[in-house]
Phi, psi and omega in degrees: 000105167263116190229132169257156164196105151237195177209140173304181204279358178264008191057014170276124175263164173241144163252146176247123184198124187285348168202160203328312188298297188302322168329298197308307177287355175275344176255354177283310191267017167273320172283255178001312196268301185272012178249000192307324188284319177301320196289344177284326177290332163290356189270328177289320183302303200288316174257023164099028199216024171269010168271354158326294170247002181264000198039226228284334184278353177277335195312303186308266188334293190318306188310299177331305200275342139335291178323284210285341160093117165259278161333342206247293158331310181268003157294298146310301163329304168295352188246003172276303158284022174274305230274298190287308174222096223281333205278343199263306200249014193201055184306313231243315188190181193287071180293135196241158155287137180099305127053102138244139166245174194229142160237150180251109182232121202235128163257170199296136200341234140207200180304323200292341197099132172289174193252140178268128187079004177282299170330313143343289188273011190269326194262011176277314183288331194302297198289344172270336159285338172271351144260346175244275234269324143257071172019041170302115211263335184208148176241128201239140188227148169197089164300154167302156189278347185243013175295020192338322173281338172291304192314295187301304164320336174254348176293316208283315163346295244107331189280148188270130170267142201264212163303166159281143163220195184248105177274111161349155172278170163221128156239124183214175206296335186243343175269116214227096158235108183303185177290149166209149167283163182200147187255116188306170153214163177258184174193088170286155174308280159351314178259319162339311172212099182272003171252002177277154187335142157272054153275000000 
């Protein structure tokens, strides 16, 4: 897989792509990164709750995208296209509705030495925010395949480890990631927290 993004003197990126599918993912995550703030308010608009930080005046809309299942309509759609065409939305692994992934960049101790047991619980806080507050059914990670100690660190976790798979370089403007394999792992809702709501 090859993918280029770089950007003019104007902070606009041009993609590079050898097909059509690596495009489509160089623009989803070129949109993600300069677009991240539009896409959570569009996401709180879609499921009826920006009046939440948008207050009182969003309150008509919040109702309206409620009435109308906005979330719930774009939810069937996206899984009517996982059904019709799988390669598109699930390139990588066995994508579920509920779906989140989390990445972790841990730098290196400090003067003091490392802490025990901080890595543990930092990734603890991660994880209960991505399944109970925004309410996410399984969270997927992909550590490099030769990272053996992250790898083994999400087992103890819980997560079942999935395929291997080959993740794009990514180049964006503050971000540089070559290509890398990597070993997918699950963390489903159930097991994290088995005494929480099963929906």
């Amino acid at each position: 897989m090859t993918i280029k993004t770089y950007r003019d003197a104007w902070g606009i990126p041009h993609l590079r792509a050898a097909e059509t599918r690596e495009l489509a993912r160089a623009q989803g995550r070129v949109t993600a990164h300069d677009r991240a703030r539009q896409l959570e308010v569009e996401r709180h608009r879609a499921q009826g709750t920006s009046a939440s930080f948008l207050g009182s005046p969003a309150v008509a809309w919040d109702v309206f995208a409620r009435r109308a299942r906005l979330a719930d309509t774009a939810r069937r759609c996206f899984q009517a296209l996982e059904r019709r065409d799988p390669e598109t939305v699930s390139e990588c692994h066995d994508v579920r509705p509920g779906d989140i992934g989390i990445h972790v960049l841990l730098a290196p101790a400090g003067p003091q030495g490392p802490r025990s047991g901080w890595t543990d619980a930092l990734f603890s806080v991660f994880t209960e925010f991505a399944l109970r507050t925004l309410d996410r059914h399984r969270v997927v990670v992909d550590p490099d395949v030769r990272n053996e100690k992250a790898i083994a660190r999400f087992v103890r976790q819980g997560f079942t480890p999935g395929p291997a798979v080959v993740l794009p370089e990514i180049d964006l403007r503050d971000v540089h990631l070559p290509e890398k394999r990597a070993q997918l792992a699950f963390l489903p809702r159930a097991v994290a927290f088995p005494d929480a709501d099963p929906r």
